[in-house]
C-alpha positions as CSV (number, residue, x, y, z in Angstrom):
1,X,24.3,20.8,10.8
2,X,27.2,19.0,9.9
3,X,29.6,21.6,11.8
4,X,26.8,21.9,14.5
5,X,26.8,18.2,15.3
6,X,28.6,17.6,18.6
7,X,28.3,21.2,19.7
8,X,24.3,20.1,19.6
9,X,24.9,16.9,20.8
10,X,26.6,18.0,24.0
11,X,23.8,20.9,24.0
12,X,20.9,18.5,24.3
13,X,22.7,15.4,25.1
14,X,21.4,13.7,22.0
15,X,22.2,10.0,20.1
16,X,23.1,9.6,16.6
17,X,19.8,8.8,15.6
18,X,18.4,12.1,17.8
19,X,21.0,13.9,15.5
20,X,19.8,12.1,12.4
21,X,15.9,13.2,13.1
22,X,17.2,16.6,14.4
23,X,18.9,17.3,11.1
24,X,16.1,15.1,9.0
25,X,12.9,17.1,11.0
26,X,13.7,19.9,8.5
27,X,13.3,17.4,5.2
28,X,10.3,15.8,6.4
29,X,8.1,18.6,6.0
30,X,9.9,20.0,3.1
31,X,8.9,17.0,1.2
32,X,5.9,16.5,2.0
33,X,5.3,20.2,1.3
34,X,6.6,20.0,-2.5
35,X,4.1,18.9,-4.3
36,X,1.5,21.3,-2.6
37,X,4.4,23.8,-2.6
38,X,4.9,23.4,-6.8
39,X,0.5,23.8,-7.0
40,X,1.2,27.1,-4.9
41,X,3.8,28.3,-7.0
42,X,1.7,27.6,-10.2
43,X,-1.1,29.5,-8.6
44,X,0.3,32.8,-6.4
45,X,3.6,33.0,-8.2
46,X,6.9,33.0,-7.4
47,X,7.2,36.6,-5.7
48,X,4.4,36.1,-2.8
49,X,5.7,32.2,-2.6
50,X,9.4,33.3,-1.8
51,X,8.6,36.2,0.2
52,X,6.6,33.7,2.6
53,X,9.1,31.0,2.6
54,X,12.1,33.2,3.3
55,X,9.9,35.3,6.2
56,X,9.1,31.2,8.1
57,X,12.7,30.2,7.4
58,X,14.5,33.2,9.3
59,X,11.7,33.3,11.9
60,X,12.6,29.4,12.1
61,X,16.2,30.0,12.7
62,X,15.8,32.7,15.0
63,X,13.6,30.5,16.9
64,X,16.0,27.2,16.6
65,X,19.1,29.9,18.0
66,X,16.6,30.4,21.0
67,X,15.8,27.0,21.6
68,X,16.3,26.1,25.0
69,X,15.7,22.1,24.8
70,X,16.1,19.3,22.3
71,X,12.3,19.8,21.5
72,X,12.2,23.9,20.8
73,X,15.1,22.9,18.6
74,X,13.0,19.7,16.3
75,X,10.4,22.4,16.2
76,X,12.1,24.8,14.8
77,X,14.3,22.9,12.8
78,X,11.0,22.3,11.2
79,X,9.4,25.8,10.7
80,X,12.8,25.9,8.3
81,X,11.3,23.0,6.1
82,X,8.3,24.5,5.7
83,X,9.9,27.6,4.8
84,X,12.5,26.3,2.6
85,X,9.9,24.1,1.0
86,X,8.6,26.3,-1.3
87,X,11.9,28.2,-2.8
88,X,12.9,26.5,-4.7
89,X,9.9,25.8,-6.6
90,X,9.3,29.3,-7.0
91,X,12.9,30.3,-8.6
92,X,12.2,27.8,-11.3
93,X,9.0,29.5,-11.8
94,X,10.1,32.6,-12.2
95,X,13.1,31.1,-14.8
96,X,10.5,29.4,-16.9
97,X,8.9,33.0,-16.8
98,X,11.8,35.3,-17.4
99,X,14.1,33.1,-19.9
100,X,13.6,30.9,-22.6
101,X,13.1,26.8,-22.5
102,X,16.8,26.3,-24.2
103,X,18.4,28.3,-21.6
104,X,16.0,26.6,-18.6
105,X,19.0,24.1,-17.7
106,X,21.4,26.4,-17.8
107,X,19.7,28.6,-15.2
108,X,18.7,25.7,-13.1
109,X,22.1,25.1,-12.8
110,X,23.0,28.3,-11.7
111,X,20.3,28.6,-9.2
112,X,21.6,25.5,-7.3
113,X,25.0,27.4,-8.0
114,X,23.8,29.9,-6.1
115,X,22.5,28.4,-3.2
116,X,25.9,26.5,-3.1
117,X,27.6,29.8,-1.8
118,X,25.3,29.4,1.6
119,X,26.2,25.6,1.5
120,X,29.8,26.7,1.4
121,X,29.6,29.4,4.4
122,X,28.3,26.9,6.3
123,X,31.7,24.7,6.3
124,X,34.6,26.7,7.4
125,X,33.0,30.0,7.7
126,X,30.8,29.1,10.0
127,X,33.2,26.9,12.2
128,X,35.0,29.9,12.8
129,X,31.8,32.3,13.4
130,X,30.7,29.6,16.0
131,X,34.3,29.3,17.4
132,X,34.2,32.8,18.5
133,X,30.4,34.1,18.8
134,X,28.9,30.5,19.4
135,X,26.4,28.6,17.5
136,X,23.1,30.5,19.2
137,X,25.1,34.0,17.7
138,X,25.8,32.4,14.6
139,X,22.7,31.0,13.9
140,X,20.7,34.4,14.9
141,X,22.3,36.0,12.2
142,X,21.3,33.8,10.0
143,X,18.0,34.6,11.0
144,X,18.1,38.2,10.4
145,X,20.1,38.2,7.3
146,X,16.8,36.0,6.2
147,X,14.8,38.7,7.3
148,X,16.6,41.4,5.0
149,X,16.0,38.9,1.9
150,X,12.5,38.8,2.5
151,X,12.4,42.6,2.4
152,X,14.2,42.3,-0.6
153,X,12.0,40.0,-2.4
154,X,9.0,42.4,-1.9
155,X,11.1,45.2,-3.2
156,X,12.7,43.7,-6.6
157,X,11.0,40.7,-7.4
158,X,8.1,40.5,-9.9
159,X,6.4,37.8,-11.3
160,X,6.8,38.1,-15.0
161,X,8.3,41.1,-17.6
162,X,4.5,42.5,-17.8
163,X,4.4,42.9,-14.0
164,X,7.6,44.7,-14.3
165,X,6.1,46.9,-17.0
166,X,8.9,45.1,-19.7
167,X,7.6,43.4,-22.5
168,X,7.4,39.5,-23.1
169,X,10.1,37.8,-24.2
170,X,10.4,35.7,-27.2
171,X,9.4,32.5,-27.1
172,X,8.7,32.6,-23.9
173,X,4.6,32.0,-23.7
174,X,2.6,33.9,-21.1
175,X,1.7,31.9,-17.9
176,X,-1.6,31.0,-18.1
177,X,-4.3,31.8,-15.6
178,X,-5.6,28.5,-14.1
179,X,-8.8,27.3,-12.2
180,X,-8.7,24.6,-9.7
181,X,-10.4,22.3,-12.5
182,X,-6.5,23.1,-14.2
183,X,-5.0,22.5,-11.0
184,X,-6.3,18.8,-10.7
185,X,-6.0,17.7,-14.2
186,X,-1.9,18.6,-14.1
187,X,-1.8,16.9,-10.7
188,X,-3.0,13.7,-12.2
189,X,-1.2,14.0,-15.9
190,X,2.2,14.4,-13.3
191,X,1.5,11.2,-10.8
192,X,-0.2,9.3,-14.2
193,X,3.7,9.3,-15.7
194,X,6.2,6.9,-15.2
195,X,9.1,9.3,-16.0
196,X,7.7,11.0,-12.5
197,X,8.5,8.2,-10.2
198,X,11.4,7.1,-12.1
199,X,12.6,10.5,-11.7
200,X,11.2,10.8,-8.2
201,X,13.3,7.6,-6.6
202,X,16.5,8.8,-8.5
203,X,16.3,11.9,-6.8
204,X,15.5,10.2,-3.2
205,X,18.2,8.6,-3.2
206,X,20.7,11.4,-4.8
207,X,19.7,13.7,-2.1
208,X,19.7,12.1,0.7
209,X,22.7,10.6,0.2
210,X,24.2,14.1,-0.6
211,X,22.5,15.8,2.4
212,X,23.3,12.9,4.3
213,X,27.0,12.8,4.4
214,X,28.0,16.5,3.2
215,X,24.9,18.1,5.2
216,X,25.3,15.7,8.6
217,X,27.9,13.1,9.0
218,X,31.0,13.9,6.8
219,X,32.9,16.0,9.1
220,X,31.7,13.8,12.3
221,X,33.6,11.3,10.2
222,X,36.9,13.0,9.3
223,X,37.1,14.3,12.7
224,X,36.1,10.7,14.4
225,X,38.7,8.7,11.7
226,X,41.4,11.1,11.0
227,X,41.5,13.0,14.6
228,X,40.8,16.3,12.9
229,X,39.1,19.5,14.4
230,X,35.7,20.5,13.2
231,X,37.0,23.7,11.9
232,X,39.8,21.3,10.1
233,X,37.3,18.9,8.9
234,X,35.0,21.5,7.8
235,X,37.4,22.5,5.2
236,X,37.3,19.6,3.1
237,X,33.5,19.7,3.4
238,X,33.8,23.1,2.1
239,X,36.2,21.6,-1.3
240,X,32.9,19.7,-1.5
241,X,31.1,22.6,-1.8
242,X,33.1,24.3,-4.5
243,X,32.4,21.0,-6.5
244,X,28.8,21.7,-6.0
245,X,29.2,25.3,-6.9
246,X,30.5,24.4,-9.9
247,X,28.9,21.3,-11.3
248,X,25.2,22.2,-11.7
249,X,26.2,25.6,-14.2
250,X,28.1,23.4,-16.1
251,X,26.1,20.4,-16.7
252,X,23.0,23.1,-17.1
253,X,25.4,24.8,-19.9
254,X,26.8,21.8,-21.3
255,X,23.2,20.1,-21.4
256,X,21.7,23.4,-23.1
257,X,24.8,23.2,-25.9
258,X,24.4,19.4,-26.8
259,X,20.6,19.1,-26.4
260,X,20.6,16.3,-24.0
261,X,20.0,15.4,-20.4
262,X,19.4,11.7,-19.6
263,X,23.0,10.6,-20.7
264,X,24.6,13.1,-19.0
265,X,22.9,12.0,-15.2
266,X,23.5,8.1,-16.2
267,X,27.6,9.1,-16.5
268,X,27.5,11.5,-14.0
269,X,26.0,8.8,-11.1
270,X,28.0,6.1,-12.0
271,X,31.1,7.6,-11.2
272,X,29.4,9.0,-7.7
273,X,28.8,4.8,-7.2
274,X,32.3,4.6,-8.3
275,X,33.3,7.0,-5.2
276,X,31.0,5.8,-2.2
277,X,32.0,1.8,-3.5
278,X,35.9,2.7,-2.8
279,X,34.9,4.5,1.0
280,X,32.9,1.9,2.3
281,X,35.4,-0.7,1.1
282,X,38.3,1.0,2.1
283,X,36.8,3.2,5.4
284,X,40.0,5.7,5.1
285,X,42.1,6.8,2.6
286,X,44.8,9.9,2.4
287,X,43.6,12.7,3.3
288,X,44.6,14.6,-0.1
289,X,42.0,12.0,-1.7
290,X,39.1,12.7,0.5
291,X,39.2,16.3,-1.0
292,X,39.4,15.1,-4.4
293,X,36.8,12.2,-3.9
294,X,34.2,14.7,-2.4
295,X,35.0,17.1,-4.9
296,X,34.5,14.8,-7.9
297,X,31.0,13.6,-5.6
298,X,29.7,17.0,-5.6
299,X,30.5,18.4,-9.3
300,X,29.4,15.3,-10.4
301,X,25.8,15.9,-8.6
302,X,25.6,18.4,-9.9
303,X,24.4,16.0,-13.1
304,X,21.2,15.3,-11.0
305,X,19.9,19.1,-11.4
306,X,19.0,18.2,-15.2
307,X,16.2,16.1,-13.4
308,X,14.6,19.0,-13.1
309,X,14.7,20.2,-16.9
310,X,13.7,16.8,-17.7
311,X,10.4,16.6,-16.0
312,X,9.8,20.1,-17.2
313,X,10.2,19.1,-20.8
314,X,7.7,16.7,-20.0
315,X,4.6,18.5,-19.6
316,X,3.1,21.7,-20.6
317,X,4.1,24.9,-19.2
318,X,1.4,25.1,-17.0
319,X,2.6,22.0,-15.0
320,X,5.6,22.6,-14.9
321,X,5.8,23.8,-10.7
322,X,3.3,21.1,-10.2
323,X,6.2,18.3,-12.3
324,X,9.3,20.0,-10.6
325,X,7.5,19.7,-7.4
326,X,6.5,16.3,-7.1
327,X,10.0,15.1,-7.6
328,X,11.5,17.2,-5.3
329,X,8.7,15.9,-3.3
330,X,10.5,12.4,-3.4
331,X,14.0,13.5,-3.5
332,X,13.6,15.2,-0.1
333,X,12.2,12.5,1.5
334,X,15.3,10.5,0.8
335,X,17.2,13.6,2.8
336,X,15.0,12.7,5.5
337,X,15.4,9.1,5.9
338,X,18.8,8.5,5.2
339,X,20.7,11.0,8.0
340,X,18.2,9.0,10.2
341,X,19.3,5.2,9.0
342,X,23.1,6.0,8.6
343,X,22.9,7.7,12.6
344,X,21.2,4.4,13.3
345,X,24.2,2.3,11.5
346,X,26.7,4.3,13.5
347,X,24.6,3.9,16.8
348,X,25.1,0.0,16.2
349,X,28.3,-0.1,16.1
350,X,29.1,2.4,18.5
351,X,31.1,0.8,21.3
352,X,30.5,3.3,24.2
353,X,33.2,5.7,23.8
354,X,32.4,9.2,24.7
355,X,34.3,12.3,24.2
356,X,33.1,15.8,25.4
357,X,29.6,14.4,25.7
358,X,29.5,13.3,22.0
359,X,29.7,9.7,20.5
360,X,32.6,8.4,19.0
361,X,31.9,5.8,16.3
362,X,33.9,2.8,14.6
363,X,36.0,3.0,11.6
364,X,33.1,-0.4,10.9
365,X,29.9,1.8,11.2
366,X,31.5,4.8,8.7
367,X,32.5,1.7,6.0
368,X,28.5,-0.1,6.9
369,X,27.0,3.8,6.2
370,X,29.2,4.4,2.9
371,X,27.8,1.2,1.9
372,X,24.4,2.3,2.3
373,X,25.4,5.3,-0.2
374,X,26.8,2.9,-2.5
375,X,23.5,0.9,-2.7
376,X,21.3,3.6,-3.2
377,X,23.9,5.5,-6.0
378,X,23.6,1.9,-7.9
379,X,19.8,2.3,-7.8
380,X,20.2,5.4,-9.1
381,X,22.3,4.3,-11.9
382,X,19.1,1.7,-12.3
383,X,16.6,4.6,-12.7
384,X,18.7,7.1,-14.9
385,X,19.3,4.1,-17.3
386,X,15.5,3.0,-17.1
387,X,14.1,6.8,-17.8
388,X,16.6,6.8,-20.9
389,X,15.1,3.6,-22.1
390,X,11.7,5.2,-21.4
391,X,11.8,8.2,-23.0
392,X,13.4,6.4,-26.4
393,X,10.3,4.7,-26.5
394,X,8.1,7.3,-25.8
395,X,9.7,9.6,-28.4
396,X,9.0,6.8,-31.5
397,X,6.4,6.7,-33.7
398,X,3.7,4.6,-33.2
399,X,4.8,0.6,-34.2
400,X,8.2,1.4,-34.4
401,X,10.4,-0.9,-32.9
């Protein structure tokens, strides 16, 4: 979206905010689908799971390439939330199935690292595709590569070794069958513990922050501050996306090595505090440092995917779609309120200057929406400390002090 942004606003004449619930209609249902989404998972599986989340993602984006007005476009914008929803979910399902609990952060890590190679052909790659082929072309193929995945997943994936007539893996404990009765006493274990919403507001923030400026409004910005083209702009989004490509495997390997998670988030999110503090005081800097600053930003995110192995560890094997999911649940939220307020910070401050259809916004409403990051990273700083102090306590015997 964040290359897509004034071709779409010019497309269906849109304001910042219109952008912001354009780009956020997508999050809202992929939050609010988590925690069913993790039950699902725990029940069907990951194959069936992926194979009907990929199949409403690419119908989604063939549909949003189609869209002839703003509301085809929120519509189908959405269909991709409920699609993506569920993903996720179900390749940490099918980790927690195939490879042992010490090598769990490691291959969460990689599965974000993954899925940072799409985030990264959607900054410069797909400036250029759209240049030439225009955003409908460019976003149809999208859809139809989707469509080949989901034929894919039918064909290779399976469940567990046994499905795929292997045998189980040590130490990794068969996944239990469970009744609805199962269902609803995880649900309440997960929502019952504090680590859960500590966990859940630390990831609200993180994301939407993250999707909010490297998903939305980043380029909007270099090319709005620094008079750079999109395609231009797009590039340093894309240096972004190499620190996110990186950052999750190593924290995942470097967490698996020392045994520990907690510390690692707490001094990975203060420096990210350390970065959005210095743009909204400063509203520009060189150019070389923006690169560096959203590299460090994204790398250091990459911290935030131990969440995930922290909840895990939390509960039994059994819960663990149901644990993952009801974070996510919270973190995406955040990714759907925040592009909304930061496009309504820009709108007021936006003095009425239009180019090419699109809004041009102050140097003041950028510094005012960095700010906003800035807040929420420090609450996050808040939350990563707190869960440390929680789980100490939780881990001592009984009357120890």
């Amino acid at each position: 979206m964040g290359v897509l942004a004034e071709t779409l606003v010019g497309t269906f004449e849109m304001t910042g905010a219109e952008l912001g619930l354009l780009h956020s209609s997508f999050f809202y249902l992929y939050a609010a689908l988590q925690l069913p989404a993790g039950i699902f998972t725990d029940y069907v599986g990951s194959r069936k799971t992926a194979m009907y989340g990929t199949l409403a993602m690419s119908v989604g984006s063939l549909l949003f390439a189609l869209s002839p007005s703003y509301a085809w476009a929120l519509a189908a914008r959405a269909l991709i939330g409920v699609g993506a929803s569920v993903l996720y979910l179900a390749i940490l399902r099918f980790c927690a199935n195939w490879f042992r609990a010490n090598e769990f952060a490691t291959l969460s890590g990689l599965t974000i690292t993954v899925g940072a190679l799409g985030g990264i052909l959607a900054t410069t790659p797909l400036a250029v595709a759209v240049s030439r082929i225009g955003w409908r072309g460019s976003i149809f193929g999208i859809g139809i590569a989707g469509i080949l995945a989901t034929v894919a997943v039918f064909a290779v994936v399976r469940n567990t070794p046994s499905d795929a007539g292997l045998p189980q893996i040590d130490d990794v404990p068969p996944t239990p069958t469970q009744s609805v009765a199962d269902i609803k006493s995880n649900l309440a274990s997960v929502l019952r513990a504090p680590a859960t919403w500590l966990l859940g507001v630390f990831l609200f923030c993180g994301i939407g922050i993250d999707f909010t400026i490297f998903g939305l409004w980043g380029i909007p910005y270099l090319v709005q501050s620094y008079g750079l083209t999109v395609t231009r702009a797009s590039t340093y989004v894309l240096v972004a996306g190499i620190g996110w490509l990186v950052g999750p495997v190593v924290f995942g390997i470097v967490s698996d090595r020392l045994e520990t998670r907690m510390p690692l988030v707490l001094g990975a999110v203060i420096v990210i505090s350390m970065i959005w503090v210095t743009f909204a005081v400063f509203g520009t800097v060189a150019l070389y440092v923006v690169g560096a600053l959203f590299f460090i930003t994204r790398f250091m995110g990459g911290g935030g995917v131990l969440t995930f192995t922290v909840i895990k560890e939390q509960f039994d094997p059994a819960a663990a779609g149901t644990a993952i999911g009801a974070i996510n649940s919270m973190g995406w939220f955040g990714a759907a309120v925040f592009p909304v307020l930061f496009g309504a910070v820009l709108d007021t401050f936006w003095t009425g200057d239009m180019i090419n259809g699109a809004r041009v916004y102050t140097e003041t409403g950028y510094r005012v929406g960095f700010a906003l990051a800035a807040g929420a990273s420090l609450l996050m700083v808040l939350c990563a400390f707190w869960t440390i102090r929680r789980l100490d306590t939780d881990s001592k015997p009984s009357g120890a002090e």
